[in-house]
PDB file of N, CA, C and O in Angstrom:
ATOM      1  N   UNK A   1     269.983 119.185  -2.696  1.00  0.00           N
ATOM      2  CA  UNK A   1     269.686 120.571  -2.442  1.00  0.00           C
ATOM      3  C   UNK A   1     268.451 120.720  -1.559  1.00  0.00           C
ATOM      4  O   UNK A   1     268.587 121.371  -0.523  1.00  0.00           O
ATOM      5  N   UNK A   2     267.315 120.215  -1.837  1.00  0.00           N
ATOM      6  CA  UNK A   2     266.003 120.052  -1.172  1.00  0.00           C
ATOM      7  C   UNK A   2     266.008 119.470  -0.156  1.00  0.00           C
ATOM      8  O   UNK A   2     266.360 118.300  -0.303  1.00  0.00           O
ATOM      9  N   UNK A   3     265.675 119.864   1.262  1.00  0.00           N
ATOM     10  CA  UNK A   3     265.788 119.319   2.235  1.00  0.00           C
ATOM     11  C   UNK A   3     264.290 119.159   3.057  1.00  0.00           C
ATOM     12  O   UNK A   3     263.635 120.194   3.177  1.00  0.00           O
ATOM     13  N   UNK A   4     263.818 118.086   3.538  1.00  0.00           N
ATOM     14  CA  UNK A   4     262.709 117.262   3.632  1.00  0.00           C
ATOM     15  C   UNK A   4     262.869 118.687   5.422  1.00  0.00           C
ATOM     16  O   UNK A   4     263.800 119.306   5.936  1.00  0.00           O
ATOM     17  N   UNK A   5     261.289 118.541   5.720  1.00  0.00           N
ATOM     18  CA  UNK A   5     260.907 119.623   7.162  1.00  0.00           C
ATOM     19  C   UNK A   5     262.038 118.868   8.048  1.00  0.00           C
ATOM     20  O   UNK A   5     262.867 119.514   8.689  1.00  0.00           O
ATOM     21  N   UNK A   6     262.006 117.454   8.034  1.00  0.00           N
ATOM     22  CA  UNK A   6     262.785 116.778   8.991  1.00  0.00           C
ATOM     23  C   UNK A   6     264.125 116.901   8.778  1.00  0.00           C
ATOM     24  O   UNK A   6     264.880 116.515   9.670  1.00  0.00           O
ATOM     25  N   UNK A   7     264.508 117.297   7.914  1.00  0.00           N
ATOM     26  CA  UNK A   7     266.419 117.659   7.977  1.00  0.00           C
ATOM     27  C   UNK A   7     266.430 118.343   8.125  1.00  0.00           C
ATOM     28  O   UNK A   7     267.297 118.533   8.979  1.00  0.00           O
ATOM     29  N   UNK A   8     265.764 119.575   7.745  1.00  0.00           N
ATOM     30  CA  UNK A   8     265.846 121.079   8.662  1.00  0.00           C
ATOM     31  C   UNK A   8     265.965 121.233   9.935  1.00  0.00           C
ATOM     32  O   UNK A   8     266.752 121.997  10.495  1.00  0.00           O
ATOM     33  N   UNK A   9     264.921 120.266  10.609  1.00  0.00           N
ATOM     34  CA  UNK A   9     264.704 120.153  12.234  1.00  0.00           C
ATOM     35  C   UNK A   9     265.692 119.705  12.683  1.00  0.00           C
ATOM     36  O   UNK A   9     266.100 120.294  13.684  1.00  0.00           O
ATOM     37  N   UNK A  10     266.356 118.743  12.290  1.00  0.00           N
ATOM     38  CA  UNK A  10     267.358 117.237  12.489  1.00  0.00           C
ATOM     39  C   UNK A  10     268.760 118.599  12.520  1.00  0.00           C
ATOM     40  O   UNK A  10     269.455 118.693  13.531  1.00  0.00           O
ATOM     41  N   UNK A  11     268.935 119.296  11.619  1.00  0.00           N
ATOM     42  CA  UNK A  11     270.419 119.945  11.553  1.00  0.00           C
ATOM     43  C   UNK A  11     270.243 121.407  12.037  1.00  0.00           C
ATOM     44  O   UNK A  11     271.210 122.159  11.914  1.00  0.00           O
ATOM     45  N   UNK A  12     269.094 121.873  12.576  1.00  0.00           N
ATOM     46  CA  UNK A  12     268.745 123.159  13.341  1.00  0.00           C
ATOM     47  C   UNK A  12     270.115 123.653  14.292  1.00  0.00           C
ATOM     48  O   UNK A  12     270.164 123.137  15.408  1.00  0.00           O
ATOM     49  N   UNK A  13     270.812 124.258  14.063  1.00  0.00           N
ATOM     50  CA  UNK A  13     271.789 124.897  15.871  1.00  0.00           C
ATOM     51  C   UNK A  13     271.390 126.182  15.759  1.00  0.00           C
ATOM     52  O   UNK A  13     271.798 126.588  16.847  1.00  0.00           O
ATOM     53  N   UNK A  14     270.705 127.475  15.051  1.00  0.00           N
ATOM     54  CA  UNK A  14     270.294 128.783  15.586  1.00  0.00           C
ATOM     55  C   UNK A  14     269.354 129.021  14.776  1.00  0.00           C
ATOM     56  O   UNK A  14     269.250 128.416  13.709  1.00  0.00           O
ATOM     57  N   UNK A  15     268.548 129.923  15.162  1.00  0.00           N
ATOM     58  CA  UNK A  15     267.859 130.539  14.319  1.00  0.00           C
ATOM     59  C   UNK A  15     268.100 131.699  12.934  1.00  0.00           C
ATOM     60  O   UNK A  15     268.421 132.842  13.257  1.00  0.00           O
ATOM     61  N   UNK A  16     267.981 131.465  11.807  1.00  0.00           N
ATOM     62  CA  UNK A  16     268.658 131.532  10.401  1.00  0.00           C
ATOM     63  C   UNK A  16     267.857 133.076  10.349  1.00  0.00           C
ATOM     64  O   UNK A  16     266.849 133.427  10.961  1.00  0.00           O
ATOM     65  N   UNK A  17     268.643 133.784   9.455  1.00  0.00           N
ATOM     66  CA  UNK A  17     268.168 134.681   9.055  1.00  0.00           C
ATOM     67  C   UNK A  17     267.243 135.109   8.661  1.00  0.00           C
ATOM     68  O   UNK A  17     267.067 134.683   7.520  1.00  0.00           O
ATOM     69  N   UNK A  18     266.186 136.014   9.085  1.00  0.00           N
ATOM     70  CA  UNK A  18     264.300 136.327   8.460  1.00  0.00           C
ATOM     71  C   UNK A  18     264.858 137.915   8.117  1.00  0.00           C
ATOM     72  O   UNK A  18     265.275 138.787   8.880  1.00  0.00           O
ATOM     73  N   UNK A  19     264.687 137.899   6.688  1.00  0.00           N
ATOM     74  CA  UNK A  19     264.588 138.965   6.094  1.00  0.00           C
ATOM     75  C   UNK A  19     263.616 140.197   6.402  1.00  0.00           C
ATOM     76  O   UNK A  19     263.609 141.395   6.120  1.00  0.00           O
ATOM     77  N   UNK A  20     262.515 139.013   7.369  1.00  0.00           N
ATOM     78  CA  UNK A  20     261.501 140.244   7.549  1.00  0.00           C
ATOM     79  C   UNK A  20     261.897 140.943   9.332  1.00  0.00           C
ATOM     80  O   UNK A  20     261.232 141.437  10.243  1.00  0.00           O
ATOM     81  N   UNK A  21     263.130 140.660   9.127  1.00  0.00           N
ATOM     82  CA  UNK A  21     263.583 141.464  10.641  1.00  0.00           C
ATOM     83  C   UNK A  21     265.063 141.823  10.468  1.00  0.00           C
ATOM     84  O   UNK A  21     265.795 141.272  11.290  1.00  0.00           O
ATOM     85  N   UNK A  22     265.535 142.453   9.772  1.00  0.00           N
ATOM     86  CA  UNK A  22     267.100 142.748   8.926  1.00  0.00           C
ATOM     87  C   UNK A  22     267.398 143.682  10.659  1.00  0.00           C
ATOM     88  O   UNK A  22     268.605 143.476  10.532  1.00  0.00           O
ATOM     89  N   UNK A  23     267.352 144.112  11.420  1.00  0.00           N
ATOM     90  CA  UNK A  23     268.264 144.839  12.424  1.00  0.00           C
ATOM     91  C   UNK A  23     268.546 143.477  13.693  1.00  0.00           C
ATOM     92  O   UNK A  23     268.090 142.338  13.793  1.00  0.00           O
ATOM     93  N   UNK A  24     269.602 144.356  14.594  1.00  0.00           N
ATOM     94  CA  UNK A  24     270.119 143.858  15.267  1.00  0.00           C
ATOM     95  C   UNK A  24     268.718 143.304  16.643  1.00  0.00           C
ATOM     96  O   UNK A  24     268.577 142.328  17.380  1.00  0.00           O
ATOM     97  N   UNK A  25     268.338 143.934  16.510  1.00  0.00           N
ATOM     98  CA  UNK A  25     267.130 143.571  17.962  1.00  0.00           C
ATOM     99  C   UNK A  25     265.793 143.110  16.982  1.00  0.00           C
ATOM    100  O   UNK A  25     265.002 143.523  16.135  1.00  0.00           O
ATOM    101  N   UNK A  26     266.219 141.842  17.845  1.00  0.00           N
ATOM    102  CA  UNK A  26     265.177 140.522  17.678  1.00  0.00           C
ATOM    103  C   UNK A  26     263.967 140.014  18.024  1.00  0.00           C
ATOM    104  O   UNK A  26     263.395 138.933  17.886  1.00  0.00           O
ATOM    105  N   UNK A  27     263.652 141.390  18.654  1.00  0.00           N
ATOM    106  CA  UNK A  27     262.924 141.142  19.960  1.00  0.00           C
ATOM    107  C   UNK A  27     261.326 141.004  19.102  1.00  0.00           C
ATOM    108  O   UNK A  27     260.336 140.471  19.604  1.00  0.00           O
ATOM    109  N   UNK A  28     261.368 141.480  18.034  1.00  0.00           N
ATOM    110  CA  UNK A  28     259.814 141.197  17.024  1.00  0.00           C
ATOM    111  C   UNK A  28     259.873 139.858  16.465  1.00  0.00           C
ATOM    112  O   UNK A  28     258.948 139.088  16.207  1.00  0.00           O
ATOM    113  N   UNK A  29     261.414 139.690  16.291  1.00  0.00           N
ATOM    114  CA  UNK A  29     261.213 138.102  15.772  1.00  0.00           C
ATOM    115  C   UNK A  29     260.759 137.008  16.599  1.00  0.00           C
ATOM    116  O   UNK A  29     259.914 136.215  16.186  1.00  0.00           O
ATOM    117  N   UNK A  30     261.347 136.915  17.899  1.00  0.00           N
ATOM    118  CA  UNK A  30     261.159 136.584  19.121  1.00  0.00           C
ATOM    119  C   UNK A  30     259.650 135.885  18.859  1.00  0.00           C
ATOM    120  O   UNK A  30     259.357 134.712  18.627  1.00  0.00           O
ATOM    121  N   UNK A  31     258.625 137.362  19.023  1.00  0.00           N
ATOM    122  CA  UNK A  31     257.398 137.497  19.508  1.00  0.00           C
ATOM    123  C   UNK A  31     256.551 136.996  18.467  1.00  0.00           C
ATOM    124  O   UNK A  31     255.451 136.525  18.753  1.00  0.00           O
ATOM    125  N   UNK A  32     257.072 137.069  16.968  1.00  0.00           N
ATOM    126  CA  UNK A  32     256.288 136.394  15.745  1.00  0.00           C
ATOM    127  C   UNK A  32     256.582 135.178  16.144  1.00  0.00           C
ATOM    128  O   UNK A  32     255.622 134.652  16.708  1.00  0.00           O
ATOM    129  N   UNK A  33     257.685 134.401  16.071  1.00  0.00           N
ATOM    130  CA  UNK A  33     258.528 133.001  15.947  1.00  0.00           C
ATOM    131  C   UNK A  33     257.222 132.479  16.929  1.00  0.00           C
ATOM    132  O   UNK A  33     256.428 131.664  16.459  1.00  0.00           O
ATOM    133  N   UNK A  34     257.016 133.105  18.604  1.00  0.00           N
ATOM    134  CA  UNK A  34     256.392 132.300  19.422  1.00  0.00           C
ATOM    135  C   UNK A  34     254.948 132.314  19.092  1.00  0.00           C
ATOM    136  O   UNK A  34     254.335 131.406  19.655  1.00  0.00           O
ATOM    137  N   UNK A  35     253.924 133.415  18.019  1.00  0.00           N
ATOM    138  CA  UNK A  35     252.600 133.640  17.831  1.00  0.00           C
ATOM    139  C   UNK A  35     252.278 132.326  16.862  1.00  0.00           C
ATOM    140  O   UNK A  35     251.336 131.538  16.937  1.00  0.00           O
ATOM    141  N   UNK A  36     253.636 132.377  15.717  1.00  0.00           N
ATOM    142  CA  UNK A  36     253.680 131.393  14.689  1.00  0.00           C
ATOM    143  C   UNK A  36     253.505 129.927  15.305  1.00  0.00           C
ATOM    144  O   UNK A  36     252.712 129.126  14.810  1.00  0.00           O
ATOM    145  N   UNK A  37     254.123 129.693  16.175  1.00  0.00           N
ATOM    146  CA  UNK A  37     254.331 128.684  17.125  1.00  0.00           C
ATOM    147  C   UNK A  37     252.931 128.215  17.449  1.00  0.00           C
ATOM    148  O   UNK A  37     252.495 127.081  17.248  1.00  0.00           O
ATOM    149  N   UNK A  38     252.272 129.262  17.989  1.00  0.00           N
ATOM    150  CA  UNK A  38     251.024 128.578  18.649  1.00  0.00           C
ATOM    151  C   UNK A  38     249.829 128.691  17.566  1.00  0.00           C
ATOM    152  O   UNK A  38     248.793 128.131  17.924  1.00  0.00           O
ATOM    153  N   UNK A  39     249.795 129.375  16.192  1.00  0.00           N
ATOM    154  CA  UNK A  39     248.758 129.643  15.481  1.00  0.00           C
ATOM    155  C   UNK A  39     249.282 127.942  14.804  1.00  0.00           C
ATOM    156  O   UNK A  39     248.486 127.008  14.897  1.00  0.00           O
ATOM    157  N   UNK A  40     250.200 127.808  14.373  1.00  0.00           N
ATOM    158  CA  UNK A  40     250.280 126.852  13.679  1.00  0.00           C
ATOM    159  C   UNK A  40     249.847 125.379  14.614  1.00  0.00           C
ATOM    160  O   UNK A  40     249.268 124.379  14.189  1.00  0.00           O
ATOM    161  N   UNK A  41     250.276 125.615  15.807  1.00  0.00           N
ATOM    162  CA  UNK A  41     249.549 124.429  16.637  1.00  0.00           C
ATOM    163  C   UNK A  41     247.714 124.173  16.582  1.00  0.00           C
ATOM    164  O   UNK A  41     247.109 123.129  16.338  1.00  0.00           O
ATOM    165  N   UNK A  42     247.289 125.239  16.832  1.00  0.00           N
ATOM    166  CA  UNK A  42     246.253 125.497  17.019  1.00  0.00           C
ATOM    167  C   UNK A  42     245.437 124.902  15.532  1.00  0.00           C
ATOM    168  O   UNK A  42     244.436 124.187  15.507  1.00  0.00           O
ATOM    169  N   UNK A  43     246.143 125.395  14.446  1.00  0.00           N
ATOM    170  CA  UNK A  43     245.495 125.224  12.868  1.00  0.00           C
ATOM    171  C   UNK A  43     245.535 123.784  12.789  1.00  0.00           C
ATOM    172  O   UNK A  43     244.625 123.018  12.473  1.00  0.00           O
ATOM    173  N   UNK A  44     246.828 123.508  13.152  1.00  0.00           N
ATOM    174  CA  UNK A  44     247.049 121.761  12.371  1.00  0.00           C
ATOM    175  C   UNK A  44     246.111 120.816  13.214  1.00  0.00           C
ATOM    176  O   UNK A  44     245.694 119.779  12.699  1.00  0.00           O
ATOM    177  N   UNK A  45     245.749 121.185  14.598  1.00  0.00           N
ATOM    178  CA  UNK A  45     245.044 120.328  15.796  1.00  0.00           C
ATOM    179  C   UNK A  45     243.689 120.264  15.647  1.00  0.00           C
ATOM    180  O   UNK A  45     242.946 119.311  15.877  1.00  0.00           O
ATOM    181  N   UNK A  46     243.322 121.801  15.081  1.00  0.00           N
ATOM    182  CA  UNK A  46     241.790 121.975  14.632  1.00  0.00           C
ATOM    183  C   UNK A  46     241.687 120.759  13.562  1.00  0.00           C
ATOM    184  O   UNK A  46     240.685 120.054  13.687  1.00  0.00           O
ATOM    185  N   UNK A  47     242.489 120.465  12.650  1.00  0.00           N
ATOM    186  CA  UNK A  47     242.090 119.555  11.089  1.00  0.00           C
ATOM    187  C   UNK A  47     242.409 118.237  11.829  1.00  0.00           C
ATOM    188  O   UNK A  47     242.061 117.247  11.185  1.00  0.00           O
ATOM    189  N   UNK A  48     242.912 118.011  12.872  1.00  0.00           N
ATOM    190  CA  UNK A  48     243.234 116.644  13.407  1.00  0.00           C
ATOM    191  C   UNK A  48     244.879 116.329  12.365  1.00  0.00           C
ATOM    192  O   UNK A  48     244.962 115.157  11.997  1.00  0.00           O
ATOM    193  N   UNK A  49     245.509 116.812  12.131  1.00  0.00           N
ATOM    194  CA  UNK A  49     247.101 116.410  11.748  1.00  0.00           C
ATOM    195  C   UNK A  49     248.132 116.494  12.281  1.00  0.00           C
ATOM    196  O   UNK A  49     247.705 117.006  13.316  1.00  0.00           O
ATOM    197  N   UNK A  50     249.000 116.426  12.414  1.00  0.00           N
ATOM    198  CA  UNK A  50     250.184 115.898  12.621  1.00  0.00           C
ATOM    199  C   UNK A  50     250.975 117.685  12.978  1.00  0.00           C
ATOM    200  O   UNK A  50     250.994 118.509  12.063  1.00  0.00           O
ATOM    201  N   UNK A  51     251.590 118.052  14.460  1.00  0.00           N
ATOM    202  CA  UNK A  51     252.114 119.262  14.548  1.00  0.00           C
ATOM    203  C   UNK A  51     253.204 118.980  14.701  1.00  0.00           C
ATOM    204  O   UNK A  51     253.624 119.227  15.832  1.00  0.00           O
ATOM    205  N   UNK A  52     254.072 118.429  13.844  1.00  0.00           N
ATOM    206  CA  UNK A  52     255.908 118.380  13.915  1.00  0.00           C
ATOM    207  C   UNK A  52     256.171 119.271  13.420  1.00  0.00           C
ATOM    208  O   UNK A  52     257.114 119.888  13.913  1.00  0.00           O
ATOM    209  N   UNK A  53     255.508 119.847  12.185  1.00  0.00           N
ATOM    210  CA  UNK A  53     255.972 121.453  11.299  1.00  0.00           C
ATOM    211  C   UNK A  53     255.973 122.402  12.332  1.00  0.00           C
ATOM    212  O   UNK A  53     256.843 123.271  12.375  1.00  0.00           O
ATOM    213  N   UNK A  54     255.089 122.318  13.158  1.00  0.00           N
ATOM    214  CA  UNK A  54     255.265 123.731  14.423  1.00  0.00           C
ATOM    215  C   UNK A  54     256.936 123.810  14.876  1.00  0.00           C
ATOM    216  O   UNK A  54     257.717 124.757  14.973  1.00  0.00           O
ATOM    217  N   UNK A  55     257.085 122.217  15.117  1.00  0.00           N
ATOM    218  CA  UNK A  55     258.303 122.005  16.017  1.00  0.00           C
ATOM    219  C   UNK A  55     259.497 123.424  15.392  1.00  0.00           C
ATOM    220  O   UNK A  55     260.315 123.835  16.215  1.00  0.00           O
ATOM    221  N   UNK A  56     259.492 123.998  14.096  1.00  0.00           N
ATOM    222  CA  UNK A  56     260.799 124.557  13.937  1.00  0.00           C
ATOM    223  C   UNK A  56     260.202 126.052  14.061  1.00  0.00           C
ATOM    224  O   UNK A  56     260.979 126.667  13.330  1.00  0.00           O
ATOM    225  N   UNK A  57     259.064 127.223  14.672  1.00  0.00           N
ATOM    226  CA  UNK A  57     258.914 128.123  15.429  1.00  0.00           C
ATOM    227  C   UNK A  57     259.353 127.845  16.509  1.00  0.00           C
ATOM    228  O   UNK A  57     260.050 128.668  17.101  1.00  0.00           O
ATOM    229  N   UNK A  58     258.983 126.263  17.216  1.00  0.00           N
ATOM    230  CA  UNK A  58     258.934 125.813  18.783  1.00  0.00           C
ATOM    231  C   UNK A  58     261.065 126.517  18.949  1.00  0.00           C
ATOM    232  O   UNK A  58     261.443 127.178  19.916  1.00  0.00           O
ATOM    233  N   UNK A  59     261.802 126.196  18.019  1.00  0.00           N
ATOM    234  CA  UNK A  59     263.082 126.072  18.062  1.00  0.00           C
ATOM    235  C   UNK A  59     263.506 127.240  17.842  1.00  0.00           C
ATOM    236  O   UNK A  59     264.332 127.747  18.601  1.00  0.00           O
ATOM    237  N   UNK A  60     263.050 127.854  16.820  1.00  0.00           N
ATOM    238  CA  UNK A  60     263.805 129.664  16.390  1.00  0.00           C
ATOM    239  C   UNK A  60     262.971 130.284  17.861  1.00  0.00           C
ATOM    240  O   UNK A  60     263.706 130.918  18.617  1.00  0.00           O
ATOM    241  N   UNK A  61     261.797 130.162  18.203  1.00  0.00           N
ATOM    242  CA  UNK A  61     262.177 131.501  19.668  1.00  0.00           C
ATOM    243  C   UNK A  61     262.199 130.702  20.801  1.00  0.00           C
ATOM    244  O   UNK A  61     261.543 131.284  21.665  1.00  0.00           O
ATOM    245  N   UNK A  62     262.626 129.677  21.205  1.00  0.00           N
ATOM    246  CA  UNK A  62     263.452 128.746  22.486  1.00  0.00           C
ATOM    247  C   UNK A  62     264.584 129.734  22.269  1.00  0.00           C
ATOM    248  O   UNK A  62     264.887 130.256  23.342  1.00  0.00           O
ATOM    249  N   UNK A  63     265.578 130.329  20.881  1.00  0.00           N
ATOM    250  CA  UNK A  63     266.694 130.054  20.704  1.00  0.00           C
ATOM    251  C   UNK A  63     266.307 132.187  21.239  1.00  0.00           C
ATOM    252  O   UNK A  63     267.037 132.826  21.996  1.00  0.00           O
ATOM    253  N   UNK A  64     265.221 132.664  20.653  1.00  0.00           N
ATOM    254  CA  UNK A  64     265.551 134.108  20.489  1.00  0.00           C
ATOM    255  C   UNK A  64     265.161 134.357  21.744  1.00  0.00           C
ATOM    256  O   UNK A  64     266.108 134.688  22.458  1.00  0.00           O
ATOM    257  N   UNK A  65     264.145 134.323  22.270  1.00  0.00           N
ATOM    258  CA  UNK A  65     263.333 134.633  23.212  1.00  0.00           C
ATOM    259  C   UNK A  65     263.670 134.379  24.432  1.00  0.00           C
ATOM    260  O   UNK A  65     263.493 133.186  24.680  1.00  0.00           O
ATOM    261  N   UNK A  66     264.225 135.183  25.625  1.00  0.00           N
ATOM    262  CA  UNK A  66     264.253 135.287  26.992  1.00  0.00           C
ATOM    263  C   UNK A  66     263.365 134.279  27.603  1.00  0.00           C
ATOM    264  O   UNK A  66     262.325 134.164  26.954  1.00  0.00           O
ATOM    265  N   UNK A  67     263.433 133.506  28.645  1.00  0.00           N
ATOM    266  CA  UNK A  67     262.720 132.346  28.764  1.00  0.00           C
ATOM    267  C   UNK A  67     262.006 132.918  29.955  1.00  0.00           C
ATOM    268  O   UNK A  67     261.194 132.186  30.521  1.00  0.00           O
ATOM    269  N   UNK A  68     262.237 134.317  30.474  1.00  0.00           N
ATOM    270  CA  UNK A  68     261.452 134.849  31.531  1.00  0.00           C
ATOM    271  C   UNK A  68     259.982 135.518  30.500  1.00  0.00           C
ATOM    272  O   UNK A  68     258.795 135.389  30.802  1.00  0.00           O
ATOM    273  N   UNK A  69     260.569 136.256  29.208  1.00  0.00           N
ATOM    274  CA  UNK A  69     258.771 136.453  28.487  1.00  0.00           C
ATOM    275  C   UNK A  69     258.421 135.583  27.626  1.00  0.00           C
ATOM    276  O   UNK A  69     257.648 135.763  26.685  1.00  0.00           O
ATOM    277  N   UNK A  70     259.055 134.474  27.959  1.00  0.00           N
ATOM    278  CA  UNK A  70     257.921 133.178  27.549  1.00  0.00           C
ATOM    279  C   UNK A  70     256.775 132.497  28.166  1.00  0.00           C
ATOM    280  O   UNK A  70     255.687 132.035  27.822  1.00  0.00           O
ATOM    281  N   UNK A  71     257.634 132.664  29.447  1.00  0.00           N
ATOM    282  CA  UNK A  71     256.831 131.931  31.053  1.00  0.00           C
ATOM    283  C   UNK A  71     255.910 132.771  31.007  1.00  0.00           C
ATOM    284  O   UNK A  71     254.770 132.315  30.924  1.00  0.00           O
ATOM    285  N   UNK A  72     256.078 134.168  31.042  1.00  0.00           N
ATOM    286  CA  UNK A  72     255.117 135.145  31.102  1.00  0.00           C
ATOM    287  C   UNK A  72     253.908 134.856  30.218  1.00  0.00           C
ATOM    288  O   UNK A  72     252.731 134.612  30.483  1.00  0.00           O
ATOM    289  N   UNK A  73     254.578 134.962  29.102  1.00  0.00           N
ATOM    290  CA  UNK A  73     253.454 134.764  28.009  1.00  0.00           C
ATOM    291  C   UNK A  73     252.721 133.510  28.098  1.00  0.00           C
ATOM    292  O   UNK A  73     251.511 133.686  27.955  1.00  0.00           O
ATOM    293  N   UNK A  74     253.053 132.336  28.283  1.00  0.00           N
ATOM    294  CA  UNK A  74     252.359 130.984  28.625  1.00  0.00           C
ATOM    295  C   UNK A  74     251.188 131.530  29.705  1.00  0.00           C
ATOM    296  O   UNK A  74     249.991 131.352  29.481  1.00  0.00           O
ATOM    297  N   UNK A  75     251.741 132.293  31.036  1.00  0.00           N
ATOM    298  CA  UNK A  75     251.037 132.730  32.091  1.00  0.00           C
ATOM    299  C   UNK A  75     249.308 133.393  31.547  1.00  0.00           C
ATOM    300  O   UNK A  75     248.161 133.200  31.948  1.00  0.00           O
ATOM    301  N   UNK A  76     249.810 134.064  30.667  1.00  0.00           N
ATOM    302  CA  UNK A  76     248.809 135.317  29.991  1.00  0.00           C
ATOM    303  C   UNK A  76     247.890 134.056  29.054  1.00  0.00           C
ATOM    304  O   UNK A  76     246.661 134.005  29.107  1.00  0.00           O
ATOM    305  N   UNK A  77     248.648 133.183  28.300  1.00  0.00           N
ATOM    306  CA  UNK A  77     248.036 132.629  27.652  1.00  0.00           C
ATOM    307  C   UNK A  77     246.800 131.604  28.263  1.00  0.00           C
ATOM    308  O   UNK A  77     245.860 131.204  27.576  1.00  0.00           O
ATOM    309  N   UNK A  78     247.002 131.292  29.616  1.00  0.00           N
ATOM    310  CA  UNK A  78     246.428 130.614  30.330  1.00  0.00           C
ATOM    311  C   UNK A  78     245.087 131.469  30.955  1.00  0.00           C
ATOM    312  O   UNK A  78     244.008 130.944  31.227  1.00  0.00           O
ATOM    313  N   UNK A  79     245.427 132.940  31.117  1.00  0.00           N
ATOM    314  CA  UNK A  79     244.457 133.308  32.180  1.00  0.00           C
ATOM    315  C   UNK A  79     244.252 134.066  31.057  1.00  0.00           C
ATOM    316  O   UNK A  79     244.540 135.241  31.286  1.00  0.00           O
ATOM    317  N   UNK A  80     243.787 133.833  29.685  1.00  0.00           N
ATOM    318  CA  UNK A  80     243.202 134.422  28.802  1.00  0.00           C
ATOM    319  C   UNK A  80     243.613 136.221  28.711  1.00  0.00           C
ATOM    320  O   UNK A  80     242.851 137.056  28.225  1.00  0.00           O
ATOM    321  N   UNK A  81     244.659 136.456  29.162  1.00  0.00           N
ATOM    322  CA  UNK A  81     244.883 138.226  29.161  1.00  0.00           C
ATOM    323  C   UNK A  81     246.267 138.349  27.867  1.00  0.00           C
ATOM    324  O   UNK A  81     247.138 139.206  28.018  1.00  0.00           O
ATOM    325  N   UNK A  82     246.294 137.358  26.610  1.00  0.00           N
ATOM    326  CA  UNK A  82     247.683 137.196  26.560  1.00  0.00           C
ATOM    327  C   UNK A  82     247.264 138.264  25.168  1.00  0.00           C
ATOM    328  O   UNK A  82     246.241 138.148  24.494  1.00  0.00           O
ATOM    329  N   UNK A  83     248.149 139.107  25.006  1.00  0.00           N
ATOM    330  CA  UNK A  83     248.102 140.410  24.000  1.00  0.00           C
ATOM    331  C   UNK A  83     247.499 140.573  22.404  1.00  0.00           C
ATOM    332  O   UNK A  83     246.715 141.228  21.718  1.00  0.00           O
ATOM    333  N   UNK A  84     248.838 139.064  22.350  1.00  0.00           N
ATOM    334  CA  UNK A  84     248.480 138.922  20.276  1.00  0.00           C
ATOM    335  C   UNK A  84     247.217 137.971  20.391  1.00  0.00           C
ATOM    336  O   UNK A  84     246.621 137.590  21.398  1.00  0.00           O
ATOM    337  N   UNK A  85     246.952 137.658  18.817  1.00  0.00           N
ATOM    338  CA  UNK A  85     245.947 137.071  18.214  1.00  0.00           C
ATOM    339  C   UNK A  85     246.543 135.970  17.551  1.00  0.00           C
ATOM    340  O   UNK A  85     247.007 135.946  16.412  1.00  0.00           O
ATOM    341  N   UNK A  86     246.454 134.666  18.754  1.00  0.00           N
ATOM    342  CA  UNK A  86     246.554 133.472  18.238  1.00  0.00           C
ATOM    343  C   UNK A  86     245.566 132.993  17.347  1.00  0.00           C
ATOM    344  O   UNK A  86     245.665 131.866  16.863  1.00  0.00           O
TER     345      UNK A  86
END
């Protein structure tokens, strides 16, 4: 029944249902999935550990998220103008 972070990752094909976004437009999940993504990079790198747990945000908004406001957002994230609070 219990499945180790790595079989989750290992048998991933879409992004699974988040209760905390029940309608059809995804577009908040999207934008959490990618904040989650980089807060959790950021946390585990600060303690010096291991960021494979990021890897399954890295996968739910690859899968939700338009790859034109990702680029964007990487863009923003670079020249420090990027919106949320990593």
């Amino acid at each position: 029944m219990s499945e180790t972070i790595e079989d989750k990752i290992r048998n991933y094909r879409t992004a699974p249902f988040d209760a905390r976004f029940p309608n059809t437009n995804q577009t908040r999940n999207c934008f959490q999935n990618y904040l989650d993504f980089h807060r959790c990079n950021k946390a585990l790198s600060a303690k010096g550990q291991d960021v494979a747990p990021c890897d399954w945000y890295h996968r739910v908004y690859k899968t939700l998220c338009p790859m034109s406001w990702v680029g964007k957002w990487d863009e923003q994230i670079e020249s420090g103008s990027f919106p949320g609070k990593i």
